[in-house]
C-alpha positions in Angstrom: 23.5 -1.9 -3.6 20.9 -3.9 -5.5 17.1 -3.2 -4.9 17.0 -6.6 -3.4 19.2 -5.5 -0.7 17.5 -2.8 0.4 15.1 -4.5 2.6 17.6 -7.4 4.0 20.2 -5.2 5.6 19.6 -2.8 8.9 22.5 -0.7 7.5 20.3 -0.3 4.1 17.9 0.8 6.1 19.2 3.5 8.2 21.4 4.3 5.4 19.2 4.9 2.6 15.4 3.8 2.9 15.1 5.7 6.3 16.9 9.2 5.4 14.9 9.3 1.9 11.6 8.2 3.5 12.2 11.3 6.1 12.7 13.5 3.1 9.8 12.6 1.5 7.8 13.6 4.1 9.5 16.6 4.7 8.7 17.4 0.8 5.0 16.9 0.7 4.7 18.9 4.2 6.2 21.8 1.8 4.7 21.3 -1.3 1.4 20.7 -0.5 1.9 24.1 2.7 3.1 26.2 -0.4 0.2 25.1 -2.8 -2.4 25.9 -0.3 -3.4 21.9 -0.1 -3.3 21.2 3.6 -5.1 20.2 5.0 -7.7 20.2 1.8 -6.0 17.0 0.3 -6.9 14.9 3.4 -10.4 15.4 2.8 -12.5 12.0 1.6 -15.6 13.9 0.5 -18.8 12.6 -0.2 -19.8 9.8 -2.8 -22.3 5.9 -2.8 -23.3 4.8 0.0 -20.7 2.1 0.5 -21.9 -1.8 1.1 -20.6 -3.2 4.4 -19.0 -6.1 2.1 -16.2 -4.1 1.5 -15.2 -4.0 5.0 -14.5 -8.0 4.4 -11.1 -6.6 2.1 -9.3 -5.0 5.1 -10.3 -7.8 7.3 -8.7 -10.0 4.6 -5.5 -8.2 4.3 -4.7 -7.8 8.3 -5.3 -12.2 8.2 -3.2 -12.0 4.7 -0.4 -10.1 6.7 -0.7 -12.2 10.2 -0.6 -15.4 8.0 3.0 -13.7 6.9 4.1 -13.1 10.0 3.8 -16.6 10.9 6.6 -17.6 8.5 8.6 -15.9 9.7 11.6 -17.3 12.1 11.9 -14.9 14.4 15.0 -16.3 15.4 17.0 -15.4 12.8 16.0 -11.6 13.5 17.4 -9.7 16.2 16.0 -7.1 18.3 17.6 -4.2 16.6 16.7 -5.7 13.2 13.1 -5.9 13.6 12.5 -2.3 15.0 14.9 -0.3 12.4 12.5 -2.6 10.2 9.2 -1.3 11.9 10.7 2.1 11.4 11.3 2.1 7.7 8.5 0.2 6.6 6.3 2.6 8.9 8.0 5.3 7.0 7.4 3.8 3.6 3.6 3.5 4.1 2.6 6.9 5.8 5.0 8.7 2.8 3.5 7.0 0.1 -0.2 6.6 1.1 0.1 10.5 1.2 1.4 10.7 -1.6 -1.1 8.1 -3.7 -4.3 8.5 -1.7 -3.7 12.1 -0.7 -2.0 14.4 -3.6 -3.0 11.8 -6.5 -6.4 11.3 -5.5 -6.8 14.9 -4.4 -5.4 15.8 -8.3 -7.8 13.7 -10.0 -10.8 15.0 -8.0 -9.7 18.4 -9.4 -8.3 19.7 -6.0 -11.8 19.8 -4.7 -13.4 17.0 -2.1 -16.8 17.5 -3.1 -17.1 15.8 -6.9 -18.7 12.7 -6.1 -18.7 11.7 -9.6 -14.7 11.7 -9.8 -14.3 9.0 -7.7 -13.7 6.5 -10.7 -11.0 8.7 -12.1 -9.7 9.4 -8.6 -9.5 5.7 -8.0 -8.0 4.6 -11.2 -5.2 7.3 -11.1 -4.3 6.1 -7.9 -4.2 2.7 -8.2 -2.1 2.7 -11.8 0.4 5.6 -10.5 1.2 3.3 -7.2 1.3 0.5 -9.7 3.9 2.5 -11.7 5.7 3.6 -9.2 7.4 0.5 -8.6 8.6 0.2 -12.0 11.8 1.3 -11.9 12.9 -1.0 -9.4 14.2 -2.6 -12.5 16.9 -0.1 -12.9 17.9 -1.2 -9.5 18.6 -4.6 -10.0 15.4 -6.5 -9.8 14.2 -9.0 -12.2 11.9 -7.5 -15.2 9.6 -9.6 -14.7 9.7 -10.0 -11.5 9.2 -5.9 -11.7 6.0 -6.2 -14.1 4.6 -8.9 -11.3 4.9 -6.2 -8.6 3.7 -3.4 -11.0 0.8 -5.5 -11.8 -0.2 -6.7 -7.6 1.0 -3.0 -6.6 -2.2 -1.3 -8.7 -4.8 -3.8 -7.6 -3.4 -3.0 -3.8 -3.5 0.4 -4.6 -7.5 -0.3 -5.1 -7.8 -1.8 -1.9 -5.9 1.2 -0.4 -8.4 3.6 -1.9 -11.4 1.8 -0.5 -9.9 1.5 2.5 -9.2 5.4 2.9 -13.4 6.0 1.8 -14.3 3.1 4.4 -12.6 4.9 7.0 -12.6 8.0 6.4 -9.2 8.9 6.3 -5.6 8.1 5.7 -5.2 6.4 9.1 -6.0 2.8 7.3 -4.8 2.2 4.2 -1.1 3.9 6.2 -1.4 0.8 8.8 -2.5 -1.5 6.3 0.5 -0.4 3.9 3.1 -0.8 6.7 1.7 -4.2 7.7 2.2 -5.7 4.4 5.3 -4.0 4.1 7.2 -5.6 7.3 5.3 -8.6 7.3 6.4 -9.2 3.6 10.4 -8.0 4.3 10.5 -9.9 7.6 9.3 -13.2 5.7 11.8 -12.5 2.9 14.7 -12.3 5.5 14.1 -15.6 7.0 16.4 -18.0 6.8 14.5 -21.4 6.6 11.0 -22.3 6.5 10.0 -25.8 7.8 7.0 -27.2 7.7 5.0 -24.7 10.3 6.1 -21.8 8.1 5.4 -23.2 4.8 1.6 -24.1 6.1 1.3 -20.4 7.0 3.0 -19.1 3.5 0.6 -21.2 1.8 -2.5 -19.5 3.7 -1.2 -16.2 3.1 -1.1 -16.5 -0.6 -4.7 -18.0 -0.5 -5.6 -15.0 1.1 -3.5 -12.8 -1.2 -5.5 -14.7 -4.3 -8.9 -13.4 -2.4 -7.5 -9.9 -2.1 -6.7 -9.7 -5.8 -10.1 -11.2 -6.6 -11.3 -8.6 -4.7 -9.7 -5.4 -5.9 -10.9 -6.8 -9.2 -14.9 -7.1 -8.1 -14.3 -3.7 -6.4 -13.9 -2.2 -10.1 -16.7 -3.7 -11.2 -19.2 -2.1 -9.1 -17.7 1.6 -9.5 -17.9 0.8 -13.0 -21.7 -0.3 -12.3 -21.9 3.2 -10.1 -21.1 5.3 -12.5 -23.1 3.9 -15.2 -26.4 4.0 -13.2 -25.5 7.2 -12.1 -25.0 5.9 -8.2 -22.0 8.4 -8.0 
């Protein structure tokens, strides 16, 4: 089964993306209980006293995702479909934001929560290890270049992930921003036909998508200007 697949058949999902998603879990329960992590790698820590702006990128992703949501046709999904979908993609975003913006960023702070100053590092390893992670989605059948497009929007989201864990607090925001994108983006993939309705709301959401990149990128700019004026 090609990578494409995965996402477009229930079967796929209960098959494959849902068993491996529950073992992923079940693997960073035990890894990070045996390495004396938990819950320590949950921890934001202290750093700059973050600018209210930066509240406007979350706000942007949840229109981003509604926007995809509208192209859908709902129609062409049944009952069953869309809630083993919730389920996997629910799966996808709660394993892999504590994997990325837990153990990664809890590795690059040096396993402690209270180095303000290794935020940049923290947020950079984060960001290009989610980007890489979807590399080898190649190997599974997906376009190359269609690969390095995803590596590529996958690290800037990973920025807007980060920020969203230090806005919040915690992991609870960047996991239900991650499964938002995730099932709006799937569920808009499976549909069948867009007519003119749909295509209006495909067109907002990748205006808004353009604003979120543009704003992952400004985001680097100003821990970049943090650091240098010592505001870490």
């Amino acid at each position: 089964m090609s990578y494409a697949d995965l996402g477009r058949s229930s079967e796929a999902l209960q098959r494959v993306v849902i068993p491996l998603e529950l073992l992923s879990l079940l693997w960073l329960l035990l890894i990070t209980r045996w390495a004396g992590w938990w819950p320590g790698f949950l921890q934001v820590g202290p750093g700059a006293t973050w600018p209210r702006v930066f509240w406007s990128l979350p706000l942007l992703w949840g229109a981003a995702c509604v926007q995809r949501l509208g192209a859908v046709v709902w129609a062409d999904m049944g009952g069953a479909e869309v809630a083993w979908l919730l389920l996997a993609t629910a799966l996808v975003g709660l394993s892999e934001e504590l994997l990325f913006r837990g153990l990664v960023v809890w590795g690059a702070r040096g396993g402690r929560a209270g180095r303000a100053w290794l935020e940049r590092r923290a947020l950079w390893a984060s960001a290009i290890a989610f980007g890489l992670y979807h590399l080898p989605n190649a190997a599974a059948g997906q376009a190359l270049g269609v690969t390095g497009v995803q590596v590529l929007m996958a690290t800037l989201m990973g920025v807007v992930f980060f920020l969203a864990r230090r806005l919040s607090g915690g992991l609870w925001l960047p996991v239900l921003m991650h499964w938002a994108w995730d099932f709006s983006t799937i569920a808009m993939q499976r549909t069948a036909s867009l007519g003119p309705a749909e295509l209006s709301g495909a067109a907002w959401a990748a205006g808004l998508n353009g604003l979120l990149a543009l704003g992952a990128l400004l985001s680097l700019g100003w821990f970049s200007l943090r650091e240098r004026s010592g505001g870490f």
